[in-house]
N, C-alpha and C positions, 0 to 999 in steps of 0.2 A: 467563410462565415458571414451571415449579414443578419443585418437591424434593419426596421423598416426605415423608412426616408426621413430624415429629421434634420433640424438645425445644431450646428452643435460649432465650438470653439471659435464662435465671435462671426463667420462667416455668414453673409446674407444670401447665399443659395443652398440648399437644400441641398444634403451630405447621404451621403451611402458610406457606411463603415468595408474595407475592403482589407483585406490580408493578403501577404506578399511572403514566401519565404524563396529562400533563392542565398547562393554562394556569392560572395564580392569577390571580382576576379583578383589575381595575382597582381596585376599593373592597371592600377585605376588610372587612366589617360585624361584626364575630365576637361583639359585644355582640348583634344580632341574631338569631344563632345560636343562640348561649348561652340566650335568651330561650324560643325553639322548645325548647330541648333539655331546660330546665328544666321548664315550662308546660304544653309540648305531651306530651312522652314521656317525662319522668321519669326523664330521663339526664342523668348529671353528666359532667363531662371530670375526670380526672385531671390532675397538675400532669405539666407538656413533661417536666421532669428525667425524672420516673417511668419512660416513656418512649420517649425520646430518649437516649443517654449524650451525644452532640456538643453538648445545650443550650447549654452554660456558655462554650461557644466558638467557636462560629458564627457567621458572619456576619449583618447584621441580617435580610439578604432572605431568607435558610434558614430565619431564627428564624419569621416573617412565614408561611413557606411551611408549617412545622413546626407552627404555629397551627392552621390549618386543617386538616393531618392530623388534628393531636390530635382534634377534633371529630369528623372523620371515624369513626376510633378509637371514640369511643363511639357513632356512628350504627350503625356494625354491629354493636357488639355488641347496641345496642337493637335489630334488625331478628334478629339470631339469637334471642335470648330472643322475642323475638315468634312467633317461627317455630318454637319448642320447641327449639332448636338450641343447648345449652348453649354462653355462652361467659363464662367464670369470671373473664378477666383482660382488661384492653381492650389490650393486643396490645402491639406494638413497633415505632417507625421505625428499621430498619438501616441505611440507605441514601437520602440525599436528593442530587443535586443539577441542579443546572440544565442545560441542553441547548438553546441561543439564546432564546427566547420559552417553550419549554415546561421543564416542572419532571418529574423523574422520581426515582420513589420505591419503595424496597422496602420492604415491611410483612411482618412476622410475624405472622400472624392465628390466635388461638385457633380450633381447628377441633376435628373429631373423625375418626378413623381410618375402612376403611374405608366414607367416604361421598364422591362425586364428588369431585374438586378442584376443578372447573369453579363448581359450587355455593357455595362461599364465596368465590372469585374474582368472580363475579355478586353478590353482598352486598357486597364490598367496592365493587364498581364502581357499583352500587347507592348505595349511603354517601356516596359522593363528590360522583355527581349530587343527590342528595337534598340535602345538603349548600352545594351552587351555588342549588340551588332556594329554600333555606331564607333565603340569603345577600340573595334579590330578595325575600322575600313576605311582606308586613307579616304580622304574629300577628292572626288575628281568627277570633272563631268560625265564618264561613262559611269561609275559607282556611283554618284545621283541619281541620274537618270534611272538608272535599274530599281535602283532604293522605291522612288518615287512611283514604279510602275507596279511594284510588288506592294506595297503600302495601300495604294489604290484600289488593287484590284482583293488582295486578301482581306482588310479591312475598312479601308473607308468607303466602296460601295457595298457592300452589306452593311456596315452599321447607318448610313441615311437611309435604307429601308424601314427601319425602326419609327420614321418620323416625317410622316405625310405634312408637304407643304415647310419642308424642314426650315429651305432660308425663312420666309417672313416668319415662320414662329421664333427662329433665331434672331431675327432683325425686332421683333418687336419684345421680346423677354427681354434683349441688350439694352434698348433705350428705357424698360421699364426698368429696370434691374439701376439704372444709371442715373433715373428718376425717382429714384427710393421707394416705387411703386410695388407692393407685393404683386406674385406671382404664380402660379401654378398650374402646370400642365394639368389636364386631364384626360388624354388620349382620345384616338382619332385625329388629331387637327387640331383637337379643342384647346385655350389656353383660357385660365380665369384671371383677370387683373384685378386686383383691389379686393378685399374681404364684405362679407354682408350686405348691406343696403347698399353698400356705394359698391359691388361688384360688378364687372361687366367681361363679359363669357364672348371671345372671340374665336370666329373658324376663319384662317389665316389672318387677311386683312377687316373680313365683314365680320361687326358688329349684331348681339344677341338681338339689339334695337332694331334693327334692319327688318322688313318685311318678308314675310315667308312668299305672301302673295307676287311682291316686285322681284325675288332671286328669282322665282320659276318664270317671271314674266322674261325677263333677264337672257335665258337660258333659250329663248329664242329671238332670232334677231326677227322673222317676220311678224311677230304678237310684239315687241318691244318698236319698231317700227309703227305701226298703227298706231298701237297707243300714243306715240309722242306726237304722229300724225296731226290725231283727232284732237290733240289738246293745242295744235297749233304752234307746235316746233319746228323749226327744218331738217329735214331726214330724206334721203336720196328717196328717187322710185325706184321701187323695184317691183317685180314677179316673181311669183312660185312656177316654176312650170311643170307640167305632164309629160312633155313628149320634146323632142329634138327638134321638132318641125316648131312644137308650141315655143321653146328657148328663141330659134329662128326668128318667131314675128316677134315674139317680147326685144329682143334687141334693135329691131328694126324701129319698133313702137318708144322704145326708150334711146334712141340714137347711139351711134358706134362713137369712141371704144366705149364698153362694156363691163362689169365687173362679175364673176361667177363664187359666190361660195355658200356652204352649208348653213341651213337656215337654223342647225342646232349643235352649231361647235361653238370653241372660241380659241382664242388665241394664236388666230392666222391659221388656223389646220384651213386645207383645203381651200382658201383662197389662190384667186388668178386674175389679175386687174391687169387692165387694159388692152381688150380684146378688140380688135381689130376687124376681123372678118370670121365667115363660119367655121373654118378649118380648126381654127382656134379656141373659135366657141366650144367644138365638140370636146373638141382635147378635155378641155377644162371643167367641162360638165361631168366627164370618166373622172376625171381627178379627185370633185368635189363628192361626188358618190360613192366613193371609197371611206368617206366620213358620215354621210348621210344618207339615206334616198331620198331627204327635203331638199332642193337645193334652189336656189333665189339667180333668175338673173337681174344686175341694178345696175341700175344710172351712174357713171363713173363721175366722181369730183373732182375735179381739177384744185392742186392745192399740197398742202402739208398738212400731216396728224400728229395732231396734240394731244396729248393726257392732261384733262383735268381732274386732279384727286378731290372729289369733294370728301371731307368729313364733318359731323354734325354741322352740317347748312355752313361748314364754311369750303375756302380754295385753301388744302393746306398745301399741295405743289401744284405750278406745271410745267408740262416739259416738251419739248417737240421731240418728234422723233424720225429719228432719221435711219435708213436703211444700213444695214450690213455693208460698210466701206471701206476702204482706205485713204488717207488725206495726201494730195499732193506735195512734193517739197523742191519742183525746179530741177532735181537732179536726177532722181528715179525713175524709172519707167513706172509702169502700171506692174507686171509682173516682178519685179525689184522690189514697189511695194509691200506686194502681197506676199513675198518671201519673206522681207523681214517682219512683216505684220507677224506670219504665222512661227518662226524662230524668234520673237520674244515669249509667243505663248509659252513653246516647247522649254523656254528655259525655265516657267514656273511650274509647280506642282500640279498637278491632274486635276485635284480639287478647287485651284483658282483659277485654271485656265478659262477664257474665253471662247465661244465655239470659232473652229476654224475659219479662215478667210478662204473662199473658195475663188476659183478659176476654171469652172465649170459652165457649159451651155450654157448655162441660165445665167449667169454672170457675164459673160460673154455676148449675149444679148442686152443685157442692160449696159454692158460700155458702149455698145455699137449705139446703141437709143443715147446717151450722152455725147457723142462723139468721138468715142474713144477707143480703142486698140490696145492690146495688154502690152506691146512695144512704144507705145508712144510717152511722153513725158508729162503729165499734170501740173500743171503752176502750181506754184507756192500756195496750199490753203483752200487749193477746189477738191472738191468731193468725188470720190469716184466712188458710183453705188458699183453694189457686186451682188445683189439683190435688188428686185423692185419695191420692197417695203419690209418693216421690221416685224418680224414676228419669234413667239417662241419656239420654233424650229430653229428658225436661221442667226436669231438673233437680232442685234442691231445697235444702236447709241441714242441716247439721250440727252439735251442739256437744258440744263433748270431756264424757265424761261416766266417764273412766277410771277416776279415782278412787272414782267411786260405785259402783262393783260390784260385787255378792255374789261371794266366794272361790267359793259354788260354780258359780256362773253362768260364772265363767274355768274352775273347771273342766270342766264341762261342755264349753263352743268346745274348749278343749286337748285332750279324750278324742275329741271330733268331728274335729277335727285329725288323729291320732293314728290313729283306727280308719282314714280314708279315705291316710295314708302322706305327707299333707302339711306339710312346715316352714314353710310360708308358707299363711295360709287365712283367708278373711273370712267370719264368721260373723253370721248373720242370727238374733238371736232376739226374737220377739215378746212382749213382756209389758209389764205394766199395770207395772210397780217394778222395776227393776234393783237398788236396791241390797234388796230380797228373793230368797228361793233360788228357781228356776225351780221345784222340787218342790211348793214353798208356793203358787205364782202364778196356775198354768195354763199357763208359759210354752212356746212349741214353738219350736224351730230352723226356718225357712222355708227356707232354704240354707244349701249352702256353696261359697263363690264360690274357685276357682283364679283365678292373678294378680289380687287384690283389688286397687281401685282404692287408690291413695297422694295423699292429698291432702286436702281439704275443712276437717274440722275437727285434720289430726292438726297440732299444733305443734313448734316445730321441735326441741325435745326430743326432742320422740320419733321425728321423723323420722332424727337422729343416733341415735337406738336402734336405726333397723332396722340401719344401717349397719353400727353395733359389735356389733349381735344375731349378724349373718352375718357378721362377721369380728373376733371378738372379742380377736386377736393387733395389729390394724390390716392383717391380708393383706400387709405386707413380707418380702421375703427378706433376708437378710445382701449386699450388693453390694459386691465390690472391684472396683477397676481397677486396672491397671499399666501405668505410660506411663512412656518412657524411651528410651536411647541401647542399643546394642548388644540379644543375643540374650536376651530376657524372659522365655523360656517357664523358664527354669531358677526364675529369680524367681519365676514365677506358681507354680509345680508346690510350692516351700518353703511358699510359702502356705497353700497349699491342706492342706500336711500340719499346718501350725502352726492352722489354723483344724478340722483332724478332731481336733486332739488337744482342743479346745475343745467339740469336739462339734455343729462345724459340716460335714454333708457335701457340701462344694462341686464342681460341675461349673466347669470351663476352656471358656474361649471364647478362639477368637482368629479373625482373616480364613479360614486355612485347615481349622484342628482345631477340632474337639471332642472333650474327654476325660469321662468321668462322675467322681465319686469315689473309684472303683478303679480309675484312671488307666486301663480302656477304652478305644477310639475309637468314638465315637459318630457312627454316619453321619446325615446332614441332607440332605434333599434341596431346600437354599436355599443359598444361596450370598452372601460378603460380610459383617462382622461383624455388624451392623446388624441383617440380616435373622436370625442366628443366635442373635443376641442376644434376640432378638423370638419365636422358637421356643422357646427355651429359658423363657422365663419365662413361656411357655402351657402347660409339661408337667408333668404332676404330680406327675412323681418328682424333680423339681428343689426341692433345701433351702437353696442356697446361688449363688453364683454369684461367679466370678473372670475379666472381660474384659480382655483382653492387646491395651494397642493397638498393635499394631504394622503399621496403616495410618491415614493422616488420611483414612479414608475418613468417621468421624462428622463433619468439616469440610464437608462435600456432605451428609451426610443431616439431620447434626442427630444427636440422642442419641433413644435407642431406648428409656430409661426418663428418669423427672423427676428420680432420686436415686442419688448413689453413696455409700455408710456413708463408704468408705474410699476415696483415693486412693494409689496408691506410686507415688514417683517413684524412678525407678532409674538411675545414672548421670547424663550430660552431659542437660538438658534446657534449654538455653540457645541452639539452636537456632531459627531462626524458624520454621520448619514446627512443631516440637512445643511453643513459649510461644505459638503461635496456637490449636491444640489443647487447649493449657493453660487458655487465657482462654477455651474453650468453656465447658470442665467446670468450671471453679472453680466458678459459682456456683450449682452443682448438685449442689457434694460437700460432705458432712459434715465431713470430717477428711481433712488431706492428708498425708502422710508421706514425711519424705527432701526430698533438696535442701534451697532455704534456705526453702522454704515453713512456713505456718504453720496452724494448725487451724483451723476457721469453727465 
């Protein structure tokens, strides 16, 4: 059974009501469980109170039954985070009780808006089983391991199909979500931060602000190239070429080694740097055509690539980046390394893992380019690549290096930013010293990446930077409510005058109307407060907001936001239909007003 997506019993993400019926086994193990949850996945349970409210007074067999939920509780939320499926809070038991031999249970499950219902209903049921399973199966590295490969492949990759670009929309709901930022998905990629005037509508990392005109320009490196050209940036030379023979004189025309890749991918697909002579060239030109038929040969930079993250015109990280390696330690060979690099992966979950450390050709070429041999020893803290550069195939490491960077080198990314219309933009630049001026270095700009990747080495500082960068208010609106006995609207309408003369201009909500702040009607074509409520705080000429309950219809849906500033109670509220209403919203409002209540 479900209810559409609402807030409900105090939590600040948005709940799916979900039902569970299911037997308690004979021998509840839960110390065994515990052990899995701890060992295996790295999930804690919360205490029952947290919750449960009915803990404190329950019968023993509820309490018993209420045990193993809790666990449950955190199994999905560890199967959502596995699955990139933010879930912030490990949920709520409403509703427990017995039914002759079976137990039946309503849950409030952190979810996200719309994405199926069906979908975290299958994670919950998911949870439970897992849970029964976990309950029978001694902890041991072969039983992990199995656990972990069946989890994987039956549940956690089907459920991140659900959710294009899953990590940074996970990484940036967390930091908003941790930033008291409202939120809410709205499918495809899309994420809303902040309500009404102050909202701002994100596709992963790029902002709605962002230029339509600079993504497409973005989207090729030989149009994004020129343009930085002409505006007097440094950006390697390169060529489009036609033919084999035309690649031929372009490299001879741009000097060897050489660089080959697709003038309309990104993220390393189909790069080949540092090309040497023809044999190689050709290789690499088949390679890059496998992504393109456009494909660029360019002037190879000598150096290291940096990410600069700009956000609104500022540097919120950066980071150098380094190739797919493993680190020396005096004692290990090269292939010693790499064996234990790839046996800690294998000891974490599929879903944390790292991509593998290879000892392949290509690897094997870049030790021999270092000097190195997969038998030879590496001092203590040298770098062995095992790739020639980091990309999203191969992978690679990052380490913040924000602090060390020439003022002009930010400004530089910001004016790169700036010329191409982007608030959001990861900048590539290649040089031998960041904390030197690019002017001084040789350095060139490689790219500039729309929707830059979020993650690797930025810290969580400053991931709370991008947050407060693009919504530097917190994206709240002023929110009242008015819940009460007899006709409200008179009440709402005083408000609404007393809150312009403050210099707030609030829109009316109620089941039937909508008014703007020049008491307008405001036609909607959704229907039910809930829903209107929900319109309202996605439009952009919305400052304020005043919802008049005058149906318990949020009793069925849930609340339509996590927060109300203000509550008014108006008249007799001592009624059971509205002190049930009441005990929704309490622990979701700031300050209540009127009646015998009291402020939070």
């Amino acid at each position: 059974m479900f209810h559409r997506y609402g807030y409900r019993a105090g939590l600040r993400q948005v709940t799916l009501e979900v039902s569970l019926a299911f037997d308690l086994p004979p021998r509840l193990n839960l110390s065994r469980l515990d052990q899995w949850l701890e060992h295996a996945f790295d999930a804690h349970t919360p205490s029952l109170a947290s919750v449960w409210a009915a803990a404190g007074k329950a019968p023993a067999q509820h309490v018993a039954c209420a045990q193993l939920l809790l666990r449950v509780l955190a199994l999905y939320q560890m199967l959502c985070r596995a699955s990139n499926l933010p879930c912030l809070e490990p949920g709520r038991i409403d509703r427990l009780q017995a039914q002759g031999s079976r137990w039946q249970a309503r849950l409030w499950l952190p979810a996200l808006q719309n994405l199926p219902p069906t979908a975290f209903q299958n994670l919950a049921r998911h949870a439970l089983r897992l849970a029964r399973t976990l309950l029978q199966t001694p902890i041991t590295t072969d039983n992990q391991q199995a656990l972990y490969q069946a989890i994987n492949e039956k549940i956690v990759d089907p459920a991140k199909a659900l959710l294009p670009g899953g990590h940074a929309i996970h990484l940036i709901i967390e930091q908003a979500f941790r930033a008291g930022i409202p939120f809410e998905y709205l499918g495809t990629g899309l994420l809303q931060l902040g309500w009404g005037n102050k909202a701002q509508v994100t596709l992963r990392s790029a902002s709605h602000a962002d230029s339509a005109v600079g993504a497409r320009i973005c989207s090729d490196k030989l149009h994004t190239a020129n343009l930085l050209r002409q505006a007097g940036f440094p950006v390697p030379e390169h060529e489009l070429i036609q033919s084999t023979e035309g690649a031929l004189a372009a490299a001879e025309r741009l000097g060897w080694p050489v660089v080959v890749k697709p003038a309309n991918r990104e993220r390393g697909e189909g790069v080949t740097i540092n090309l040497r002579d023809s044999r190689a060239l050709l290789a690499a030109i088949t390679a890059a055509q496998a992504f393109s038929p456009r494909v660029l040969v360019e002037q190879q930079v000598s150096g290291t690539c940096h990410r600069l993250l700009i956000v609104g015109h500022h540097l919120l990280y950066a980071s150098r980046r380094d190739p797919k390696s493993v680190t020396g330690d005096g004692q290990h060979t090269v292939r010693q390394l790499v064996d234990h690099a790839n046996a800690a992966e294998q000891a974490l979950p599929p879903w944390r893992r790292k991509k593998a450390f290879p000892l392949d050709a290509l690897a094997l070429d870049c030790l021999a380019k270092a000097g190195l041999a997969p038998g030879d020893t590496p001092a203590t803290g040298q770098m062995v690549p095992l790739r020639p550069f980091t990309s999203a195939e191969w992978g690679g490491s990052a380490e913040d290096i924000s602090d060390h960077v020439h003022p002009d080198n930010i400004a530089l990314a910001r004016s790169a930013a700036q010329v191409l219309g982007l608030t959001v933009a990861g900048i590539d630049l290649i040089t031998h010293d960041i904390h030197r001026p690019w002017h001084e270095t040789g350095a060139m700009i490689n790219e500039v990446n729309f929707t830059p990747y979020l993650g690797g080495a930025l810290p969580e500082a400053r991931a709370l930077a991008y947050v407060h960068t693009l919504l530097p208010d917190g994206g709240r609106l002023p929110i009242h409510a008015v819940l009460g006995s007899g006709d409200l609207w008179p009440h709402a309408r005083a408000l609404q005058q007393q809150l312009l003369a403050q210099g707030q201009a609030a829109h009316l909500c109620s089941t039937q109307t909508v008014e703007t702040p020049a008491g307008q009607a405001l036609p909607l074509a959704c229907h039910g407060l809930f829903q209107r409520s929900i319109a309202l705080l996605r439009r952009r000429e919305v400052q304020a907001l005043i919802v008049v309950l005058d149906s318990p219809e949020w009793l069925e849906t849930g609340l339509p936001l996590d927060r109300i500033d203000a509550l008014h109670l108006v008249g007799d509220v001592s009624t059971p239909p509205l002190q049930t209403l009441l005990a929704l919203l309490t622990p979701h409002c700031h300050t209540i007003f009127g009646g015998a209540a009291t402020s939070h």
